[in-house]
C-alpha positions as a printed Julia matrix, in Angstrom:
396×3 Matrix{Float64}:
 -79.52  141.06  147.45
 -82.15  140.22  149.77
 -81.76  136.88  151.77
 -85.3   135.38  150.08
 -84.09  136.06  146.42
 -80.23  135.03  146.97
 -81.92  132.07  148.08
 -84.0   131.45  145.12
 -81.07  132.21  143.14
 -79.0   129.4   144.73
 -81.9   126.95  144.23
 -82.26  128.18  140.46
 -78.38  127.61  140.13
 -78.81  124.02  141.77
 -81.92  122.98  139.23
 -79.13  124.28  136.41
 -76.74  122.3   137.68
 -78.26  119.29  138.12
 -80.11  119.54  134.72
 -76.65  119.93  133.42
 -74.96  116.73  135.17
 -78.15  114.81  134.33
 -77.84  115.56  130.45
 -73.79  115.04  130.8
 -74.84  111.62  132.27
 -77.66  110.94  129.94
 -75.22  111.73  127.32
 -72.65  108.86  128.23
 -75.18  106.15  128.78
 -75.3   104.31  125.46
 -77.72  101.8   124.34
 -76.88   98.27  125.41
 -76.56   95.75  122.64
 -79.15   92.91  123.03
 -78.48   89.15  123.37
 -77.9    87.88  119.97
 -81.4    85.78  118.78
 -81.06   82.01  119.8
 -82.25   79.75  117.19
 -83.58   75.87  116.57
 -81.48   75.74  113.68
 -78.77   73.06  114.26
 -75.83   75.48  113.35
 -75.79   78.85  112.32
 -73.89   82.28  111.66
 -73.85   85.9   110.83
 -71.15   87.59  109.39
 -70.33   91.06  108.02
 -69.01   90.97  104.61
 -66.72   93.69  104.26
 -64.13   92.65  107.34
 -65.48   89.16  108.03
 -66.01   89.8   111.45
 -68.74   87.02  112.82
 -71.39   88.55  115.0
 -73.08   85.61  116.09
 -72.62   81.8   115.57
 -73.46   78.58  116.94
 -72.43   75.24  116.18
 -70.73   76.61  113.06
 -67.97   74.49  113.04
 -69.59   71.36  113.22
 -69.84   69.33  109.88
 -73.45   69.52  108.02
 -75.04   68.25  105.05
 -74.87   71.21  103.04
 -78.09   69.48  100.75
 -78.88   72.17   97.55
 -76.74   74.71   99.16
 -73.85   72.54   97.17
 -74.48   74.41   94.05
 -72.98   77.16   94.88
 -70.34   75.58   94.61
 -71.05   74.33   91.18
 -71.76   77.54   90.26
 -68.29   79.18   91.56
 -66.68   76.55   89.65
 -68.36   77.28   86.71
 -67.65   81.09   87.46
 -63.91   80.8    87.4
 -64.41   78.12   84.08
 -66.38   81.23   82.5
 -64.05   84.25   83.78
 -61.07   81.8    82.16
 -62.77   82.06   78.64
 -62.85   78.03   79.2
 -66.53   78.6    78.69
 -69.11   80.73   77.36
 -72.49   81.81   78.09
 -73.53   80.81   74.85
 -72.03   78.19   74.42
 -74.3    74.71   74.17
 -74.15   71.7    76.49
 -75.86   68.4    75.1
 -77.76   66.78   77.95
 -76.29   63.44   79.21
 -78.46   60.67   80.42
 -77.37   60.9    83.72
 -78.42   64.41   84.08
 -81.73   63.74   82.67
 -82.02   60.94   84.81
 -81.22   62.48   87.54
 -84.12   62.8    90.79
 -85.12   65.76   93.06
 -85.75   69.04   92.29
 -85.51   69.85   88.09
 -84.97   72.34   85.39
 -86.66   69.33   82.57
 -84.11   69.2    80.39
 -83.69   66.52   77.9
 -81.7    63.59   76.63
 -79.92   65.15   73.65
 -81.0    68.99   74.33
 -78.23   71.43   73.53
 -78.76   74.22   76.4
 -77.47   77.5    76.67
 -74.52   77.3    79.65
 -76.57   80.69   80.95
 -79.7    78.87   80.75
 -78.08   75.83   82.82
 -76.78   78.35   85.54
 -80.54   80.1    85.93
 -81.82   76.77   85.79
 -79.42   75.55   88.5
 -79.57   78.73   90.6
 -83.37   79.51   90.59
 -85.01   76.47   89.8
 -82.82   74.42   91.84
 -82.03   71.96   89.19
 -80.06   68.89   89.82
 -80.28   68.18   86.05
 -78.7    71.53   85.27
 -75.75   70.96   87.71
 -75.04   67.62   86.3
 -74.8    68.93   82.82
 -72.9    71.93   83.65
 -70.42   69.48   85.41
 -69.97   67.68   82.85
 -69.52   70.16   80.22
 -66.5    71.63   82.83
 -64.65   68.28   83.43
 -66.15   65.7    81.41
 -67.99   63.97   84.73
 -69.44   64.7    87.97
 -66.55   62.77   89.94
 -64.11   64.82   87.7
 -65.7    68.37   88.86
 -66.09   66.91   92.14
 -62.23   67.09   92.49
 -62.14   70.45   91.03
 -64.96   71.73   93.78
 -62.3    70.3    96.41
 -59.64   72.38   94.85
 -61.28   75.1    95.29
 -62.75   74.76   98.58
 -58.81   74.3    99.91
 -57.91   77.36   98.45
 -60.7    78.93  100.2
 -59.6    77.43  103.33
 -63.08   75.62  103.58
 -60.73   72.86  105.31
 -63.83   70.81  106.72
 -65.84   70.69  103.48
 -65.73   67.88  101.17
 -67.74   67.48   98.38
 -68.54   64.62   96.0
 -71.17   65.91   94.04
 -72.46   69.09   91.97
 -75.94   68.74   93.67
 -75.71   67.9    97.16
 -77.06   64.71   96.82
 -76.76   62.49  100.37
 -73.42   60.91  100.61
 -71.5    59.83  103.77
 -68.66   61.9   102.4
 -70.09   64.88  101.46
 -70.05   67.94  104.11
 -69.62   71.4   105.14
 -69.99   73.66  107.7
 -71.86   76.9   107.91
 -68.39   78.74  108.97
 -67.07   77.51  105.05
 -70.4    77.97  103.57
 -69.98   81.53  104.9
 -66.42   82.17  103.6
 -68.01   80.48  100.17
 -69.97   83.21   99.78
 -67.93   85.63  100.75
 -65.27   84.39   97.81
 -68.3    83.77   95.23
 -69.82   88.04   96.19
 -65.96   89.44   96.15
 -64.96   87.62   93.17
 -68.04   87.36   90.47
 -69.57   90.42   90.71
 -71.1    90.26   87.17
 -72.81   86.79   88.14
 -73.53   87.17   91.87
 -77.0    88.72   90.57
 -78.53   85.29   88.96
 -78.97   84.57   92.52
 -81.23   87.43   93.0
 -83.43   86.37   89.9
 -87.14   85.67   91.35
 -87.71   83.16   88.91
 -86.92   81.27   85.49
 -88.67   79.54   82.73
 -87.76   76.92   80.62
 -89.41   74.77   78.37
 -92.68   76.39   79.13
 -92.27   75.95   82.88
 -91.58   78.92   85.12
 -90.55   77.87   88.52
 -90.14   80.28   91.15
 -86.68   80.77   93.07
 -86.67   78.56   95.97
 -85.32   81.46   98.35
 -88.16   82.76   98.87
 -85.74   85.45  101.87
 -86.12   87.58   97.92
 -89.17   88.65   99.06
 -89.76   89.18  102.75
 -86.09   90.11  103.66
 -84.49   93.77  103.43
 -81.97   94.19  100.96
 -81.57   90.08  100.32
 -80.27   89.28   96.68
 -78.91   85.82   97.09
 -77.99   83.43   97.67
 -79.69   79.42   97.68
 -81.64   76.65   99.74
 -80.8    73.64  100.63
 -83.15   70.47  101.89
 -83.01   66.7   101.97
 -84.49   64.8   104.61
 -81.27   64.17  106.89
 -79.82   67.95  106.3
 -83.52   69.76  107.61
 -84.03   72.97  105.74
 -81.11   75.47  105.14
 -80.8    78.4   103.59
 -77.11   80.01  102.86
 -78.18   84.13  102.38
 -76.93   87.84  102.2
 -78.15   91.31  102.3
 -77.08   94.47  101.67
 -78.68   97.64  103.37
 -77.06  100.87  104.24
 -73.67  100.52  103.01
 -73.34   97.07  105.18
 -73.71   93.29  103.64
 -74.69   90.68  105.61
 -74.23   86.66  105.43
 -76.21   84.45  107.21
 -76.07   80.95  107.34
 -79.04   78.82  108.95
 -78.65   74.78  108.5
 -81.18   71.83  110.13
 -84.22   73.96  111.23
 -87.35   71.7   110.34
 -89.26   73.44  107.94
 -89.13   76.23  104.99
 -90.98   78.32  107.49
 -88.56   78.14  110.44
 -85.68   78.67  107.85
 -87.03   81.48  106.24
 -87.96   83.22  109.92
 -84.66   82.26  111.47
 -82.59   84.08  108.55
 -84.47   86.8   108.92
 -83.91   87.47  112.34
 -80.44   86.91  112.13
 -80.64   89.18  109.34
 -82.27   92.33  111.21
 -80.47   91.97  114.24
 -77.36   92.42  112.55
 -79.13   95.22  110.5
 -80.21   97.23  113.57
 -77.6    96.81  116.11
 -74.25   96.73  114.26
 -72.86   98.68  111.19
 -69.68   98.32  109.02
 -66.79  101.35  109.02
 -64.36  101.51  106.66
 -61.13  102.75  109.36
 -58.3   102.89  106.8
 -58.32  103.03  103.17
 -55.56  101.03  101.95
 -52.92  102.55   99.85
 -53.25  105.93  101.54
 -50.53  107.33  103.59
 -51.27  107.54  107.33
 -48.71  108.91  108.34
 -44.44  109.08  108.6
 -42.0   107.37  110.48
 -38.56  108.08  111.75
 -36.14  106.41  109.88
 -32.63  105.79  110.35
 -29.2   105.27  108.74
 -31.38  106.22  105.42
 -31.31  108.32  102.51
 -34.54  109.97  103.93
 -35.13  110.76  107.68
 -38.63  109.56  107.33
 -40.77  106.89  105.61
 -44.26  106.98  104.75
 -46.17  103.94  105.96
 -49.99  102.34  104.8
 -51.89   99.44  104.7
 -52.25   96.6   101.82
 -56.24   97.02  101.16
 -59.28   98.89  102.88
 -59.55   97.82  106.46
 -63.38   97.43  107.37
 -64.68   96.99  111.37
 -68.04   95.89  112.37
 -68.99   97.35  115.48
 -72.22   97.92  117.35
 -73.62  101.36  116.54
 -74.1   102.26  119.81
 -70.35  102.34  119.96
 -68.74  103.7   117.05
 -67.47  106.73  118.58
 -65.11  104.12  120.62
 -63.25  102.74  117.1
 -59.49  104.17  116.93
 -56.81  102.97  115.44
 -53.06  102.65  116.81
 -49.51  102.84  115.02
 -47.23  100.18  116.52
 -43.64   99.81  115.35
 -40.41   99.35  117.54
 -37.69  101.23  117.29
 -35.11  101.55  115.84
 -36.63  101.4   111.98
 -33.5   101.33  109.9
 -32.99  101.52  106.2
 -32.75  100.46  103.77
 -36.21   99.38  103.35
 -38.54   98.46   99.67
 -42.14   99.51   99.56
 -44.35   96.77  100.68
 -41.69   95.94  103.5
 -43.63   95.62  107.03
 -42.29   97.81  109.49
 -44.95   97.46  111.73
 -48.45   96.8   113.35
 -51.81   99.03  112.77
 -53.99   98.07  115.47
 -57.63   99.18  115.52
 -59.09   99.15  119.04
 -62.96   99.74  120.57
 -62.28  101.46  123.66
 -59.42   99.68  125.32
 -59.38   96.56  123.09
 -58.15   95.54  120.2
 -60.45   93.78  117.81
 -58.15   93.85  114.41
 -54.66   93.77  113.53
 -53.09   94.47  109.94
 -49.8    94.83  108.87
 -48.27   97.85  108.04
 -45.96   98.5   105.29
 -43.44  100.99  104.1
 -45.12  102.96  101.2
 -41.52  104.2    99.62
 -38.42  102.48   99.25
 -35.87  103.91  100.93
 -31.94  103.91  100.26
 -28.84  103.42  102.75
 -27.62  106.82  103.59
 -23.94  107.49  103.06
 -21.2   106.24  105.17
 -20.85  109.54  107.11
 -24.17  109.76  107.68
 -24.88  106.19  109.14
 -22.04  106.48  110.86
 -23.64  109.3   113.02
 -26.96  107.92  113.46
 -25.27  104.92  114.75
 -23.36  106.84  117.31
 -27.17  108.22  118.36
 -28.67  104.66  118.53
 -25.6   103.86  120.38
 -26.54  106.48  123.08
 -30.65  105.54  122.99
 -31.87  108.14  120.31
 -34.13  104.86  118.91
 -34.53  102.95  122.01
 -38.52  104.12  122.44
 -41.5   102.12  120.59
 -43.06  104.65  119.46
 -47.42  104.08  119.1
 -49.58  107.1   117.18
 -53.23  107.35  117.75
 -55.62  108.88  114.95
């Protein structure tokens, strides 16, 4: 080869190489995630539904006037009263005084009216009605103090432990509070639980009595995939607005309390809303009930067990990153029978890059009988000598 073209052939071979190192570099720089959006609002939070990981927050521990937000409470209670067969959707509630009398926002229903329990719900949910909450607690526990205790009950079991409620409407009261971190789990519980109902919340609007009122979230409309959930305002809580979304196999909550109009409440949700949409995404890592895999068992009937999770394990990650989600097997040796299905026998560890966001239990899927006396005899001679002395850790 001639000296000028082996030299254009070592220049040709350095543009290849260099093209090739560029795209290998190109190819390992990933999108950076963006600052999460700072808001006015006085608390808020996003959270991903399926694995309840919180993406952003602020304040959300701190107690809040939860305002109309309250009846979704109501209406969980009322959920669980109707799932019972302790009440029917047909069934008809006479209107008390008190909930006729009641002020703020209304569905206009009457002294003496028997209402449909459905149409107290829409008119509770959509419209907003304090009258229809007052009714509705009544017809559950006989008064509004009475369901007030209930709505406590339940909020403990939910583990909304700095909630207290002691009304179905959110009226002001010293002693009645929240935080968007419970309202959050709330409607988490209230999606999960009442499928079949979850979609009055979506309803754009209701009429009654000859007066259709529009749903007060008006997030129905402008948001992507919203379908629930309510508003709250009184003058001391500021404009709030408790919300979800589902879009491309993720759901969303957001929770936005004290901004200082509809406007900014409405706008704030929805940018917590579509940052969550575009930057993260939900992956279902495990399914639970499935075998992942076997372990080495000992002094058994069987020489190895087959081990899953309880329930689907769901991450939310930034999509940028979800070629860095694994998961890890952790048990320590030595695993020794006998053992009953559902027993834990160890630790499934799901990990983005090097660190581990979630932890789940994992359990024997089988049971599994004592081996006979010869036979544990032996493998107690080998864990004697350090056959079993290794944790053993499995990536998939």
């Amino acid at each position: 080869m001639k000296p000028s073209l082996r030299f254009s052939a070592l220049i040709l071979f350095g543009w290849l190489l260099c093209d090739s190192l560029s795209a290998q570099t190109a190819s390992r720089i990933k999108p950076p995630l963006p600052d999460p959006p700072r808001l006015s609002a006085s608390s808020y939070l996003l959270q991903d539904f399926n694995s309840a990981t919180v993406l952003v927050q602020h304040n959300a521990d701190a107690r809040v006037e939860p305002a109309s937000i309250t009846k979704v409470m109501t209406a969980y209670v009322v959920f669980h009263e109707l799932q019972a067969g302790k009440l029917a959707l047909d069934d008809l509630v006479t209107v008390s005084e008190k909930a006729w009398r009641k002020g703020g926002s209304k569905m206009f229903i009457e002294v003496g009216d028997k209402v449909l329990v459905e149409d107290l719900l829409r008119g509770m949910i959509v419209q907003s009605g304090n009258d229809a909450s007052i009714a509705l607690a009544e017809a559950v526990a006989g008064s509004e103090a009475a369901f007030a205790s209930v709505m406590n009950g339940y909020a403990a079991q939910l583990g909304m432990q700095d909630s207290h409620f002691v009304n179905a409407t959110g009226w002001p009261h010293e002693d009645h509070y929240t935080t968007a971190a419970d309202l959050a789990r709330l409607a988490r519980a209230m999606i999960q639980e009442f499928p079949d109902f979850y979609g009055y919340f979506a309803e754009r609007e209701f009429s009654y009595g000859g007066i259709e009122q529009p749903n007060r979230n008006r997030l129905l409309l402008l948001g992507p995939g919203v379908d629930g959930l309510k508003t709250g305002h009184t003058e001391a809580a500021g404009y709030c607005l408790l919300a979800s979304a589902e879009q491309d196999g993720m759901r969303l909550i957001s929770v936005v309390m004290g901004t200082e109009s509809e406007q900014q409440r409405n706008d704030q949700s929805l940018e917590l809303l579509v940052y969550g949409q575009r930057f993260f995404t939900s992956m279902l890592v495990q399914q639970g009930q499935e075998p992942i895999g076997q372990l080495r068992i000992w002094k058994g009937a069987q020489d190895t067990v087959a081990v899953q999770v309880s329930a689907d394990i769901h991450v939310a990650v930034p999509r940028s990153q979800v070629d860095d989600v694994r998961t890890v097997v952790r048990v320590q040796q030595p695993l020794l029978a006998p053992l009953a299905a559902g027993d834990e026998v160890g630790r499934l560890q799901v990990l983005l890059a090097d660190s581990v966001i979630a932890e789940y239990p994992l359990q024997a899927a089988d049971d599994v009988a004592p081996a006979g006396l010869m036979t544990r005899w032996w493998h107690g001679m080998r864990l004697w000598m350090g056959a079993g002395d290794a944790a053993t850790g499995a990536d998939d």
